[in-house]
Backbone as ProteinMPNN parsed JSONL, in Angstrom:
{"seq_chain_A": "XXXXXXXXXXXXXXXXXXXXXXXXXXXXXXXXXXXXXXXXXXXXXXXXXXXXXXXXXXXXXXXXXXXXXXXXXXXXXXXXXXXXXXXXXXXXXXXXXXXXXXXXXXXXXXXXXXXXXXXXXXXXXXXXXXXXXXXXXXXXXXXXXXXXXXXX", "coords_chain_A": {"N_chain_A": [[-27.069, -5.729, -34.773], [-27.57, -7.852, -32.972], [-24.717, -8.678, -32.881], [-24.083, -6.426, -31.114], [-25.669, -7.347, -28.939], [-24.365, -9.54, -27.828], [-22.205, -8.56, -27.402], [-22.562, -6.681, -25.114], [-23.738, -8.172, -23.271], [-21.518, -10.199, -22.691], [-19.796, -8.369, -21.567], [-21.248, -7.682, -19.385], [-21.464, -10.288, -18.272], [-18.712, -10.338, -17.85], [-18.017, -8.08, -16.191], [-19.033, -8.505, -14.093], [-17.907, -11.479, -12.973], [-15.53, -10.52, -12.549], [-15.955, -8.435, -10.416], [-17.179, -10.393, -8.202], [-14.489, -11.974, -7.54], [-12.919, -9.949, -6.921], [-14.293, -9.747, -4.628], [-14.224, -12.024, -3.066], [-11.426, -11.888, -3.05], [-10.987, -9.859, -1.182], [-12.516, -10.486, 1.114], [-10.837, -13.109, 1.753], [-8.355, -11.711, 2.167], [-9.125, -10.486, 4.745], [-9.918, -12.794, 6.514], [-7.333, -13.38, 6.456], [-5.824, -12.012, 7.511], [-7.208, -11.3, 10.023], [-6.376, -13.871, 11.24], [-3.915, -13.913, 11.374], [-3.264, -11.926, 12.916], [-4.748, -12.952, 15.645], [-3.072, -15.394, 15.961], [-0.693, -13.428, 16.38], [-1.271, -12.079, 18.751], [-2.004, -14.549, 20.342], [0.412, -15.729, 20.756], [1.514, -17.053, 23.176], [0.029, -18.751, 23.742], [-0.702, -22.488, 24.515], [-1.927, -24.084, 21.993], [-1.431, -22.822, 20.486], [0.345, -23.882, 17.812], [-1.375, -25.355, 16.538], [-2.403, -23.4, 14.612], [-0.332, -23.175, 12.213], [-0.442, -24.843, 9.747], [0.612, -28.279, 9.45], [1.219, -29.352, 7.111], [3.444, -27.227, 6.12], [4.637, -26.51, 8.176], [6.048, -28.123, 10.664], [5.258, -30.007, 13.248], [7.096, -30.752, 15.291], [9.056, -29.142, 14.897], [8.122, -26.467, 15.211], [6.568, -26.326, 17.188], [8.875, -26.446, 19.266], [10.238, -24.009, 18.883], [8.446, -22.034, 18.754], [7.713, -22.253, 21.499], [9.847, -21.822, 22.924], [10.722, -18.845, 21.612], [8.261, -17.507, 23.004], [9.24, -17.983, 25.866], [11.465, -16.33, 25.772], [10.985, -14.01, 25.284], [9.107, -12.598, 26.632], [6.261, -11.987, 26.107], [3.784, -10.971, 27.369], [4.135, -8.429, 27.821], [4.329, -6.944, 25.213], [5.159, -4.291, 22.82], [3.665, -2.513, 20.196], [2.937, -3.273, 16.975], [0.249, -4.275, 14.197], [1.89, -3.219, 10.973], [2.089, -3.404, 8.004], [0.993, -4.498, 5.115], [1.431, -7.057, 2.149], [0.712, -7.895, -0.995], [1.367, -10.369, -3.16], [2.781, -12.127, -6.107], [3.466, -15.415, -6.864], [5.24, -17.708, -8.578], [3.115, -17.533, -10.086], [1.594, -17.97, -8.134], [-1.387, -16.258, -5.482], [-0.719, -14.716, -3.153], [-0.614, -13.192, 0.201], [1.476, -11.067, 2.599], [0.793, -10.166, 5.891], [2.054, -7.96, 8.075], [4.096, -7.348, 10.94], [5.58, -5.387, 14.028], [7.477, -5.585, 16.914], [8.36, -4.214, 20.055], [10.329, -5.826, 21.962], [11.207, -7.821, 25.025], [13.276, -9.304, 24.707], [14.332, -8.89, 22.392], [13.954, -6.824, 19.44], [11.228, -7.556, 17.232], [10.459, -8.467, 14.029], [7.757, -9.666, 12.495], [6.182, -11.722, 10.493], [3.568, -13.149, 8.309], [2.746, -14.683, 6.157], [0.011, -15.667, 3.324], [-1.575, -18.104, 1.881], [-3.508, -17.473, -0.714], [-4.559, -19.161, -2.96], [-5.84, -21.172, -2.464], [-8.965, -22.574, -0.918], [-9.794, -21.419, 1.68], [-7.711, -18.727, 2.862], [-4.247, -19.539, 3.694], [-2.09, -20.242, 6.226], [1.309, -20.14, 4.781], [4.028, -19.371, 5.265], [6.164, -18.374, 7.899], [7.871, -15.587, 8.964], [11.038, -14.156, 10.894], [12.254, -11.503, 11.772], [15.042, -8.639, 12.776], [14.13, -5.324, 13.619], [15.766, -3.256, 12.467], [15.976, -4.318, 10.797], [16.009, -3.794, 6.603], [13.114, -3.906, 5.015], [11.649, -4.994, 1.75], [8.894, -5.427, 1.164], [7.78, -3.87, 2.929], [6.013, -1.17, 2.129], [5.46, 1.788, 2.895], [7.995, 3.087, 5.071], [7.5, 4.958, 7.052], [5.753, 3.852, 8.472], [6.894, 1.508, 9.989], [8.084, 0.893, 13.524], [10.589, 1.919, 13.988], [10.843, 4.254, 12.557], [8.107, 5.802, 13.521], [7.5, 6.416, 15.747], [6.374, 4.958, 17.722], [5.802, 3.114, 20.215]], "CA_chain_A": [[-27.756, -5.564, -33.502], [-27.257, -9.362, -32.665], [-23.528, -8.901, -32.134], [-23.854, -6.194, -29.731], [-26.513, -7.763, -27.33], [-23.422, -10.383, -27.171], [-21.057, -7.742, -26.55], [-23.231, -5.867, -23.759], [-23.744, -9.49, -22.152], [-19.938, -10.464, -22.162], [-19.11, -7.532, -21.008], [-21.827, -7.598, -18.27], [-20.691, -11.109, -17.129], [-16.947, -10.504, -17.187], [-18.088, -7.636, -14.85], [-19.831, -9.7, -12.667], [-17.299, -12.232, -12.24], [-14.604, -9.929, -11.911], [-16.395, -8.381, -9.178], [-16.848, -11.665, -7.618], [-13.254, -11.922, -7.845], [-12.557, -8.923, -5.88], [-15.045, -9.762, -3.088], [-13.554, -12.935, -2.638], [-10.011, -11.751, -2.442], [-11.167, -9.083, 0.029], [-13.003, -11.783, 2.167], [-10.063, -13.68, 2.102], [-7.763, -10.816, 3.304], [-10.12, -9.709, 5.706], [-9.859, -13.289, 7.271], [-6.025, -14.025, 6.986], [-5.347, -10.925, 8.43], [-7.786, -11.659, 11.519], [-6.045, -14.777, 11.512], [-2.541, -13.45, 11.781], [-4.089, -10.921, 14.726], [-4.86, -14.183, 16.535], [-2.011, -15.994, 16.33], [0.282, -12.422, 17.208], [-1.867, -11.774, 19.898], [-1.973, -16.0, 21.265], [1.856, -17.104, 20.285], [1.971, -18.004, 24.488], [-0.859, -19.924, 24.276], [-0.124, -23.797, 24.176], [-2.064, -24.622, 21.371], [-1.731, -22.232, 18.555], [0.788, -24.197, 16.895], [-2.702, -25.933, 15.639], [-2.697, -22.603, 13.781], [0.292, -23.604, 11.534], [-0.495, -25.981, 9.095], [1.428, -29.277, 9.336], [2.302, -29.691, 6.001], [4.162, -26.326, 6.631], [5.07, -26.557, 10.047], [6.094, -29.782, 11.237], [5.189, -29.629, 14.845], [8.211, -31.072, 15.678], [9.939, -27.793, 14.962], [7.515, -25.306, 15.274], [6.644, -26.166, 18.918], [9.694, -25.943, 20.305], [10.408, -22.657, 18.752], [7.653, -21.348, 19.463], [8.237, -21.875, 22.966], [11.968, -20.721, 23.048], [11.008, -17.631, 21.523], [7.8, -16.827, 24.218], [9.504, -18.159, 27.037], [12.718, -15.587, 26.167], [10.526, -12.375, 24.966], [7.984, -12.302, 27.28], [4.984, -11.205, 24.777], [3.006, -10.365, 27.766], [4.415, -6.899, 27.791], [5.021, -6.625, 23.824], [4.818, -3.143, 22.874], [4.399, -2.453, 19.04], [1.409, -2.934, 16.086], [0.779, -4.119, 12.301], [2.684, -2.35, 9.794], [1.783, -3.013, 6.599], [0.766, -5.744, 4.072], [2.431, -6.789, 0.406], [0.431, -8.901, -2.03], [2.995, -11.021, -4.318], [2.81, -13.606, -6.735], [5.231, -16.457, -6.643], [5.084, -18.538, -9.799], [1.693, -17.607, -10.062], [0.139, -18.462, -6.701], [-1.287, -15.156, -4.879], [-0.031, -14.632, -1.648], [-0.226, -11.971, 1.033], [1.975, -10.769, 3.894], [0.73, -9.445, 7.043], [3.498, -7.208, 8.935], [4.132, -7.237, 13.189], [6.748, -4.837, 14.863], [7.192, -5.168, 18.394], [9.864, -4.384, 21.139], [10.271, -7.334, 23.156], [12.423, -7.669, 26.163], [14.583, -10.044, 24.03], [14.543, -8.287, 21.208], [12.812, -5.513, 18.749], [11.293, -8.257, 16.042], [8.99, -8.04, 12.777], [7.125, -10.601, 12.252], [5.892, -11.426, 9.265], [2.7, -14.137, 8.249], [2.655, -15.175, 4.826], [-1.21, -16.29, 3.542], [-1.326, -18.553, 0.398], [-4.874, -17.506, -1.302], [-5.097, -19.871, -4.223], [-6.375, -22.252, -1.673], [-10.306, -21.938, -1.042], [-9.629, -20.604, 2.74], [-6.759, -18.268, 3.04], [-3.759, -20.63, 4.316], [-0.704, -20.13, 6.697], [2.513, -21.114, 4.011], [5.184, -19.004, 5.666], [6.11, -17.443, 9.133], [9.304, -15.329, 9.175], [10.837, -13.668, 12.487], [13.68, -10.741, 11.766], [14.822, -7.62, 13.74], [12.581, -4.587, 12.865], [16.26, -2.908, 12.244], [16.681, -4.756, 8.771], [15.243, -3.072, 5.713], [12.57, -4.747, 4.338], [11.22, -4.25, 0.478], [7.48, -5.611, 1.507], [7.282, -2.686, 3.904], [6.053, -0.069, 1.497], [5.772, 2.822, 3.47], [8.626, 3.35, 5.745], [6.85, 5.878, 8.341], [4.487, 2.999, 9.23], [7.806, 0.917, 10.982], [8.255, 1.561, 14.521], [11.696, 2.441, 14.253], [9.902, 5.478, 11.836], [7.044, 5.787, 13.518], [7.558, 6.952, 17.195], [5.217, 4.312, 18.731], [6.715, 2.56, 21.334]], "C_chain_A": [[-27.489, -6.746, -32.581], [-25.703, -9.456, -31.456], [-23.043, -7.674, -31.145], [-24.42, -6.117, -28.901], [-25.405, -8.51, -27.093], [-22.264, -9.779, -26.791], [-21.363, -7.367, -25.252], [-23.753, -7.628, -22.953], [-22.304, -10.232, -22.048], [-19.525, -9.855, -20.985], [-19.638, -7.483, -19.357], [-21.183, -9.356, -17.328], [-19.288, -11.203, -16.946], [-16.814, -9.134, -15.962], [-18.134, -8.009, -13.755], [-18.36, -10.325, -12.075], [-15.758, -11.263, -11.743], [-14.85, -9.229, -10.282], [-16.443, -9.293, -7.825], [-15.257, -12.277, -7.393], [-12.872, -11.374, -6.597], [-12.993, -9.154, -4.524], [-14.516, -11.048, -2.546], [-12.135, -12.5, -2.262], [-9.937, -11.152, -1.175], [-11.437, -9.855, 1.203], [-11.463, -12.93, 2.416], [-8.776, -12.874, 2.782], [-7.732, -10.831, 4.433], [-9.794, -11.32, 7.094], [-8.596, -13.704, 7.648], [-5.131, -13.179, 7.528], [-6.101, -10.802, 10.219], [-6.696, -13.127, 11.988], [-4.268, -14.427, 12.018], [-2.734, -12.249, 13.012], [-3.88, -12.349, 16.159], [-3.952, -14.76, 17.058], [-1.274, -15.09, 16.99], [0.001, -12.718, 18.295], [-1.942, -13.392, 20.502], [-0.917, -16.381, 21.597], [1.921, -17.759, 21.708], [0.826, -18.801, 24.597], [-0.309, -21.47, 23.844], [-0.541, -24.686, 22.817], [-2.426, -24.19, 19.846], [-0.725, -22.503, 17.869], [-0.486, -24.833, 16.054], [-2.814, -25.043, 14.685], [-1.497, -22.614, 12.503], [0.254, -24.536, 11.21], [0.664, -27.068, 9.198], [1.893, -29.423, 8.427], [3.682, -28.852, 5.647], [5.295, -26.097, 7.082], [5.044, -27.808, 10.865], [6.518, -29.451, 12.827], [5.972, -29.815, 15.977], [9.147, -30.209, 16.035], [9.52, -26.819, 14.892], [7.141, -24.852, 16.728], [7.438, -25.847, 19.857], [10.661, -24.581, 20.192], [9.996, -21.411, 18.955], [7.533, -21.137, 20.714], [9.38, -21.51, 23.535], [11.443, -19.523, 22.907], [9.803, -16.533, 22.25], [7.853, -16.753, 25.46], [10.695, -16.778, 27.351], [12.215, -14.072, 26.067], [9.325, -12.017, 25.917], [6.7, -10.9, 26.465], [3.532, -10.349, 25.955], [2.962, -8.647, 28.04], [5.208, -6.382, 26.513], [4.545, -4.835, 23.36], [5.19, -2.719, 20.943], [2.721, -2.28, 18.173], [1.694, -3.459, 14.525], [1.061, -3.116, 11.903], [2.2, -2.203, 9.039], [1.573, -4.49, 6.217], [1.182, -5.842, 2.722], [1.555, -7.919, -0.116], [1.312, -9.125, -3.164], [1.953, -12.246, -4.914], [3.931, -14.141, -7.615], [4.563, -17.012, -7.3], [3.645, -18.384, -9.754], [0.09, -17.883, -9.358], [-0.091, -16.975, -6.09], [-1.632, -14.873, -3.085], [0.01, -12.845, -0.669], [0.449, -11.976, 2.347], [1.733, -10.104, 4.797], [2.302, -9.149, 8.008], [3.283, -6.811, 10.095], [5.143, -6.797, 13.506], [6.409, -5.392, 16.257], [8.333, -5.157, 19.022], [9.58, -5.197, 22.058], [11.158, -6.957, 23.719], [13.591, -8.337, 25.594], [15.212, -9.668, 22.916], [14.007, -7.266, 20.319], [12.754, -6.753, 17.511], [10.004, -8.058, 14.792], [8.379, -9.598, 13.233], [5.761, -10.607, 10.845], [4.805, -13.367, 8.695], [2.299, -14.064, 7.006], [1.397, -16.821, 4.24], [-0.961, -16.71, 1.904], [-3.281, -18.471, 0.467], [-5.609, -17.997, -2.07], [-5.753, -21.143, -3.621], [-7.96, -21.877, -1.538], [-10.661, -21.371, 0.403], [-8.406, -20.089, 2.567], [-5.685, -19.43, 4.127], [-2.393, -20.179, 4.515], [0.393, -20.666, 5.635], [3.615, -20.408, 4.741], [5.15, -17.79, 6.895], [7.542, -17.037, 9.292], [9.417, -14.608, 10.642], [12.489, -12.575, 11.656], [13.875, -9.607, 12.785], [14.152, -6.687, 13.017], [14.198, -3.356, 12.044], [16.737, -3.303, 10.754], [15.789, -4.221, 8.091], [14.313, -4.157, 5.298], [11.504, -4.467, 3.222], [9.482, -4.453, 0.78], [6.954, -4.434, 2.699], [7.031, -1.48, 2.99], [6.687, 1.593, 1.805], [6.426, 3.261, 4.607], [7.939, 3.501, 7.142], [5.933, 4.722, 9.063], [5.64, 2.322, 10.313], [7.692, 1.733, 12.682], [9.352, 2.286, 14.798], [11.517, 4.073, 13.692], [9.076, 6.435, 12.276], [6.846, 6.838, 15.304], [7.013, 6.079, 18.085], [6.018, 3.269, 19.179], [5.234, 1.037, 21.812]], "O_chain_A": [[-27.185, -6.514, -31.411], [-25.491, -9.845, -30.307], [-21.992, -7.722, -30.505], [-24.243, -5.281, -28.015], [-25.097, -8.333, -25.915], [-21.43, -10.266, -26.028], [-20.613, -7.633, -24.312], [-24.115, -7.619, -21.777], [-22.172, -10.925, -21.04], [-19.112, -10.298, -19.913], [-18.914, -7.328, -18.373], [-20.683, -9.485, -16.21], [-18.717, -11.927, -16.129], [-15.932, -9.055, -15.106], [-17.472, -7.889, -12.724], [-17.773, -9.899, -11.08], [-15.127, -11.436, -10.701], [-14.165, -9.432, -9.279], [-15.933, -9.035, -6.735], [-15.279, -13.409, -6.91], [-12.585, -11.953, -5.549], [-12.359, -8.888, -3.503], [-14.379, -11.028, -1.322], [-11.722, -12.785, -1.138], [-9.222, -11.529, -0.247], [-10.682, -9.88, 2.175], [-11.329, -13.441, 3.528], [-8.236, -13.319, 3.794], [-6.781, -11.073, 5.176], [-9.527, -11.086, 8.273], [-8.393, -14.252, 8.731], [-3.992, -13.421, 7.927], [-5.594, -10.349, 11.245], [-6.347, -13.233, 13.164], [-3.718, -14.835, 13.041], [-1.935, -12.072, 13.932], [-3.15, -12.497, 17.139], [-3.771, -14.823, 18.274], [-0.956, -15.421, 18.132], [0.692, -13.475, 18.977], [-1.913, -13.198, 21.717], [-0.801, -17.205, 22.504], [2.319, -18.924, 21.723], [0.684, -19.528, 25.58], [0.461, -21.585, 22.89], [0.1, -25.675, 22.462], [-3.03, -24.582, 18.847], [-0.452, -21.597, 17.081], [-0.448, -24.723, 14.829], [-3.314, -25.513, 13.663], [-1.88, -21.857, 11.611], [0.724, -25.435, 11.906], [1.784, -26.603, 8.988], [3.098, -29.672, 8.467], [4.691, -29.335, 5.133], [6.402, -25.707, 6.711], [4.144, -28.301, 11.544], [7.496, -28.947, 13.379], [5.836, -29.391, 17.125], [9.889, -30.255, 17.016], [10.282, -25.931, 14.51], [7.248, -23.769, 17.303], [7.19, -25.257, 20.908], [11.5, -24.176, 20.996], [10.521, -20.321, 19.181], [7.278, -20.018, 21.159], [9.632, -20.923, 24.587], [11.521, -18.829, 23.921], [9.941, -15.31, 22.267], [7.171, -16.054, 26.21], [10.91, -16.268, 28.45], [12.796, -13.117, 26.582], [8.688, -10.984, 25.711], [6.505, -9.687, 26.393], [2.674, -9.538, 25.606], [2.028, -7.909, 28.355], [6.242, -5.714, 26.509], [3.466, -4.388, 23.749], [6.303, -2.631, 20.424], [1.754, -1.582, 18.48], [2.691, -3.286, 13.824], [0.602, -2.06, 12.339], [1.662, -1.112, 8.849], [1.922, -5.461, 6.888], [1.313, -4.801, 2.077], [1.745, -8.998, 0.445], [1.843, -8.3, -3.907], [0.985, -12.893, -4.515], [4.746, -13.756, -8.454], [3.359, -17.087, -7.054], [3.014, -19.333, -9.288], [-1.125, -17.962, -9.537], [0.934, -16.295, -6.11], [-2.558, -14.888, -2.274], [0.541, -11.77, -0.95], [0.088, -12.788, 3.199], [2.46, -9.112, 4.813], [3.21, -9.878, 8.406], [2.398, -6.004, 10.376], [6.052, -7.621, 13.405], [5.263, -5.608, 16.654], [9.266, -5.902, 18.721], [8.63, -5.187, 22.84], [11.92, -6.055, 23.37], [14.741, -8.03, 25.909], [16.331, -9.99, 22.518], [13.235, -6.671, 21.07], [13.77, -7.03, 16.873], [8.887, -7.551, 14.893], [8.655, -10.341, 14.175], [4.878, -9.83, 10.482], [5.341, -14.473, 8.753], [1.386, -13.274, 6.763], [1.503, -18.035, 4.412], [-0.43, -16.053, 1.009], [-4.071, -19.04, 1.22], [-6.808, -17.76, -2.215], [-6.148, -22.054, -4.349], [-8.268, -20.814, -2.077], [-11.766, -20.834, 0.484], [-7.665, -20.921, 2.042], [-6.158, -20.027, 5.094], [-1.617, -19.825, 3.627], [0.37, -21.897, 5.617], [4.482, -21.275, 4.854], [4.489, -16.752, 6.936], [8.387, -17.849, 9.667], [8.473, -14.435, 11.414], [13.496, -13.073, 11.151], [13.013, -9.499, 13.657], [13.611, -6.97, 11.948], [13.836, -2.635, 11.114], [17.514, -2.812, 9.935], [14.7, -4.03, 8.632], [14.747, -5.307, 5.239], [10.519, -3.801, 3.54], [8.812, -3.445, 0.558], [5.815, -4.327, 3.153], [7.933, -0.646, 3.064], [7.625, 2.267, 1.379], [5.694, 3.879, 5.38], [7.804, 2.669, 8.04], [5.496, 4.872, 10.204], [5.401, 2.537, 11.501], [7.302, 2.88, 12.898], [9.333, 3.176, 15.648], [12.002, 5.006, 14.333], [9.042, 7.583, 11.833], [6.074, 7.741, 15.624], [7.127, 6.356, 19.279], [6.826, 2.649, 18.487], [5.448, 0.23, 22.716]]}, "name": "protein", "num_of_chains": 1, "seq": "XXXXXXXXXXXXXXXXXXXXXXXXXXXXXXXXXXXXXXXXXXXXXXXXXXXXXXXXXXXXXXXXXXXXXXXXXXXXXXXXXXXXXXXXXXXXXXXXXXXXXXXXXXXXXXXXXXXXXXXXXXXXXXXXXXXXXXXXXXXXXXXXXXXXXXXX"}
């Protein structure tokens, strides 16, 4: 009888914390996906390189790329939408990618915001930029792309 009140209380706290688990990952989603909203939606503002971590993004070379590439696409008339998201884990850290089409005047580009979660806030580690014409395996479902998709 003994050894299965200690089963039915294992079991109940490896529920628990698993649960706890989940609600944390979600909460952390939930904010590094607002957070990659922000930045899409700011890149012409002057001071959301602050939103790329320095250890990262050495401001040296993030600033003036960042302004090359909203001075040449003019984002004020970007026309596009998230895609999709891919949770990975790289040597054991767990990481998610938020996915950005848009047709720019300079170009049709993804954009792609890579959140490191093993941190205790969700944390910018990687910002890629490609055309939306290259395949890409983190895009699950095709039809969501714009090139797929019809949405202009």
């Amino acid at each position: 009888m003994k050894g299965l009140q200690v089963i039915i209380f294992l079991t109940t706290a490896l529920g628990l914390l698993t649960g706890c688990n989940v609600k944390d990952k979600l909460e952390k989603m939930d904010k590094a996906k607002a957070d990659s909203e922000f930045i899409m939606n700011n890149l012409t503002k002057p001071d959301i390189t602050d939103r790329f971590p320095e250890k990262y993004f050495p401001k040296q070379q993030v600033k003036p790329f960042i302004d090359t590439l909203t001075k040449h696409c003019d984002f004020g008339n970007k026309r596009g939408k998230f895609v999709d998201f891919f949770t990975m884990s790289i040597n054991g850290a767990s990481k998610t990618a938020y996915i950005y089409e848009y047709i720019l005047n300079c170009d049709s580009l993804r954009f792609i915001y890579i959140y490191d979660f093993d941190t205790k806030e969700p944390e910018l580690q990687n910002f890629k930029i490609e055309g939306i014409e290259i395949e890409n395996k983190m895009i699950i479902d095709p039809s969501k792309q714009l090139l797929n998709s019809g949405t202009e």
